[in-house]
C-alpha positions in Angstrom: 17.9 -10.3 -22.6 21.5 -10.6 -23.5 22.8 -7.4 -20.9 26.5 -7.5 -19.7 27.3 -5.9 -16.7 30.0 -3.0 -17.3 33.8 -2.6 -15.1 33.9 -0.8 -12.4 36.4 1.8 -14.1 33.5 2.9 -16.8 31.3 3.5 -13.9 33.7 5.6 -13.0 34.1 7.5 -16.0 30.3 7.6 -16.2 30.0 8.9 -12.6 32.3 12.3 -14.2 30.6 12.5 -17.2 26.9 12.5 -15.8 28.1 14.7 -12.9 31.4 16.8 -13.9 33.3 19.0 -11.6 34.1 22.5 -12.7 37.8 21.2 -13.7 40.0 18.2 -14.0 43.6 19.1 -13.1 46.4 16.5 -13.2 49.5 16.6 -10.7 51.2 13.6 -11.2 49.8 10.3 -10.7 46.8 12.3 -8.8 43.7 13.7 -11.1 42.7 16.4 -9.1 38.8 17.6 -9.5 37.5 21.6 -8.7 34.2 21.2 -6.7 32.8 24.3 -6.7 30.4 23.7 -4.0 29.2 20.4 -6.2 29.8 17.4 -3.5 32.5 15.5 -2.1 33.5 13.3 -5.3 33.9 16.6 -8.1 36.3 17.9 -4.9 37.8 14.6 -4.4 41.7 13.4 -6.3 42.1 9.9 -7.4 44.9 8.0 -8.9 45.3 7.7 -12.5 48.4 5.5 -12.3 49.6 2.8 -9.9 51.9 4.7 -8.6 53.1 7.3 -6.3 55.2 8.5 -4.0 55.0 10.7 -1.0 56.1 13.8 -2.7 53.0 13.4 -5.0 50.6 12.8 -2.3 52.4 16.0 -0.2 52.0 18.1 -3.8 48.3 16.7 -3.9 47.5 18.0 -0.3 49.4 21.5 -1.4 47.2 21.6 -4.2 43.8 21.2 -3.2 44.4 23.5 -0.5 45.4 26.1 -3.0 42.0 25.3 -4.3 40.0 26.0 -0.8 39.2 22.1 -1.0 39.5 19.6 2.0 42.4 16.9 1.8 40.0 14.1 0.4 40.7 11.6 -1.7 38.3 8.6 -3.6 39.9 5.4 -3.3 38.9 2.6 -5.2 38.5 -1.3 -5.1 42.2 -1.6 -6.7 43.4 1.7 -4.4 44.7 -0.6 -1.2 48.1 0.5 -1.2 46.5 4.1 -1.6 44.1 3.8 1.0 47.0 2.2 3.7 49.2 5.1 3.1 46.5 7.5 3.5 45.4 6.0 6.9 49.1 5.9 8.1 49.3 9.9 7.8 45.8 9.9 9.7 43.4 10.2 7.3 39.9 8.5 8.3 37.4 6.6 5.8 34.2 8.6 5.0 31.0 7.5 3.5 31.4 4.0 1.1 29.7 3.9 -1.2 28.1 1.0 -3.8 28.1 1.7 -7.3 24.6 -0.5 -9.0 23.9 -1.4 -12.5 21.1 -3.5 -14.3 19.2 -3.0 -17.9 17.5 -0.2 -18.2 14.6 -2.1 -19.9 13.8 -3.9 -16.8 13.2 -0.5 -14.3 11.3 0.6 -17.8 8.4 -2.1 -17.3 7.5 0.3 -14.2 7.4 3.2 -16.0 3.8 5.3 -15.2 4.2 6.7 -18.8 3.6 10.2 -17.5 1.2 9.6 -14.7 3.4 10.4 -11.4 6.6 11.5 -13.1 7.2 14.3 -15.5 11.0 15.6 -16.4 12.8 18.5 -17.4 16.1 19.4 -19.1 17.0 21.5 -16.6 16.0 21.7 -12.3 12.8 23.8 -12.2 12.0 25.8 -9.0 9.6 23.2 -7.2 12.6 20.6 -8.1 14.9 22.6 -6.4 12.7 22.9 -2.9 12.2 19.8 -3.0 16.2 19.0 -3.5 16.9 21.5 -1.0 15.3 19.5 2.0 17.6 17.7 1.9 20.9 19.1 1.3 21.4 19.6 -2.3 21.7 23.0 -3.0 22.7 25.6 -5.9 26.2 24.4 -6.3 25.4 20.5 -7.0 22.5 22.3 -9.4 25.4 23.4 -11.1 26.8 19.9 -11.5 23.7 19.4 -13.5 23.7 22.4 -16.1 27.5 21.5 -17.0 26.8 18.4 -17.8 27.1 18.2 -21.7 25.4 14.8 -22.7 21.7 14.0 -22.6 20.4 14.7 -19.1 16.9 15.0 -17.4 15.8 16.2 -13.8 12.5 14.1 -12.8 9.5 15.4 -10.6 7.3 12.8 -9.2 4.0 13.6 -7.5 2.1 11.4 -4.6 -1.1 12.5 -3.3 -1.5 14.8 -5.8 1.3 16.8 -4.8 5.2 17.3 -5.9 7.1 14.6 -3.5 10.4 13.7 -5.2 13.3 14.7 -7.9 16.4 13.1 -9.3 18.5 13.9 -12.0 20.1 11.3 -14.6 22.7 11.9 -17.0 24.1 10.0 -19.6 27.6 9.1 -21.0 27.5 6.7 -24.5 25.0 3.7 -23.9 25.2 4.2 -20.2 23.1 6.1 -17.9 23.9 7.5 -14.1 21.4 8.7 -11.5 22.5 11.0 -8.9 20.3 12.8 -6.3 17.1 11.0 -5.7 15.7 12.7 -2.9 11.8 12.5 -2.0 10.1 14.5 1.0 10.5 12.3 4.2 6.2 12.3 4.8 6.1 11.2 1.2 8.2 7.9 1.7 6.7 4.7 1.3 4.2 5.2 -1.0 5.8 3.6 -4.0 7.1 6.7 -6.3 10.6 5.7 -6.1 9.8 2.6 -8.1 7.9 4.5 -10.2 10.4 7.3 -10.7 13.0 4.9 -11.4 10.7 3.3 -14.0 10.5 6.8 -15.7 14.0 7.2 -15.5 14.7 3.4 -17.2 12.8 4.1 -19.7 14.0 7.7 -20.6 17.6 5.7 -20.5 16.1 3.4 -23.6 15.2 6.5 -25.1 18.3 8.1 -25.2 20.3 5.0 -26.4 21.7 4.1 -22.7 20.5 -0.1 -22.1 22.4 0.5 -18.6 21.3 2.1 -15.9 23.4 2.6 -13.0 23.7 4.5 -9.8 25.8 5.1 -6.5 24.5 5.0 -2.9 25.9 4.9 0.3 26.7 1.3 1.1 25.0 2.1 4.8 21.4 2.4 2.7 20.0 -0.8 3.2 16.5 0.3 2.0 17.9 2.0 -1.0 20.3 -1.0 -1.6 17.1 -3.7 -1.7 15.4 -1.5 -4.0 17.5 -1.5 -6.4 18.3 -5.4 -5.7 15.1 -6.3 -6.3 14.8 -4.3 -9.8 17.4 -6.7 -10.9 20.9 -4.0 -10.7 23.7 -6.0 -9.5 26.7 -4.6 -7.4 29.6 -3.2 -9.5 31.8 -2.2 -7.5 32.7 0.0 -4.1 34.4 3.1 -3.6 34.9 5.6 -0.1 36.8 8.4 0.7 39.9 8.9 3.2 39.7 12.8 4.5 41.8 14.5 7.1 40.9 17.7 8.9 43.4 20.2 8.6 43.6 23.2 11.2 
């Protein structure tokens, strides 16, 4: 299979596109994202040019907390100078993060074809019980009904009962998974692998030969999975926040 890895920086514009923020707003150098209530990245600002200044990082600040957001911003492998600044006005790094690609036919050759995993264009309710153990609630459901290219919410069952969900979105020819969550007395029983199989082969379906994903760089179980379904590390990203009184 002739599969090239993609940059970093279209991982990044997948990781929008497959899960969008209510709004983009530029100030700046900053792009500026509306959360509302969707997770840290749609409410995080980034840099768009390599530059800026400490007016635009003081006009950032002012701005997000004109939006009711935290002072958070995503810094990237080529944010350093970014990131130093940040950590000089007492900011503190939260949550890195990996991003993870491969082919999408290789997680297909697990697919169950139907036998565990079902999906659905948009989160049904036992999706959403299921996502709401742990922490994913209506707003980041949101994030999933704005999303305007193909899309699917999963359901996989284990012991003949509904024991995980994750949602996948696509941008173009690559596609992103975001919340895989399966009940914790439901671990270990193999229906990650086959609800990533589902997922790689609903990818093929809808044109996407990548699949990728983010996860917390502190996941080593989650990390090895997807190591040994052949995705390669593609990059890193974290967050420097600062609590505001």
């Amino acid at each position: 299979m002739n599969w090239k890895p993609p940059t970093a920086p279209r991982l990044y514009e997948v990781n929008d596109a497959s899960w969008p923020p209510a709004e983009m707003r530029r100030f700046g150098p900053f792009l500026l994202r509306v959360g509302a209530g969707g997770g840290q990245r749609v409410s995080s600002a980034s840099l768009c040019e390599n530059r800026f200044n400490d007016e635009h990082i003081v006009a950032a600040e002012h701005a997000m907390a004109a939006m009711g957001q935290p002072y958070l911003f995503m810094i990237r492998d080529s944010d350093q100078l970014l990131d130093e600044e940040l950590a000089s006005r007492g900011y503190f790094v939260k949550d890195p993060v990996t991003l993870f690609a491969g082919p999408s036919a290789h997680l297909a050759e697990h697919d169950p074809k139907g036998l565990t995993v079902i999906d659905a264009s948009e989160p049904m309710a036992v999706m959403a019980e299921i996502w709401e153990t742990g922490g994913i609630g209506a707003g980041r459901l949101d994030v999933m009904r704005r999303a305007t290219g193909p899309k699917s919410c999963f359901l996989g069952r284990t012991d003949d009962q509904p024991a995980g969900v994750a949602y996948v979105g696509c941008d173009n020819d690559i596609a992103m998974m975001h919340a895989l969550e399966i009940l914790p007395k439901l671990r270990r029983k193999g229906l990650a692998l086959q609800m990533m199989g589902a997922m790689g082969a609903w990818a093929l379906r809808n044109g996407a030969d990548t699949f990728s994903l983010v996860v917390l760089t502190k996941n080593d179980a989650a990390c090895g999975l997807y190591e040994k379904l052949g995705m390669v590390k593609i990059g890193q990203y974290h967050y420097r926040k600062k609590d505001v009184s």
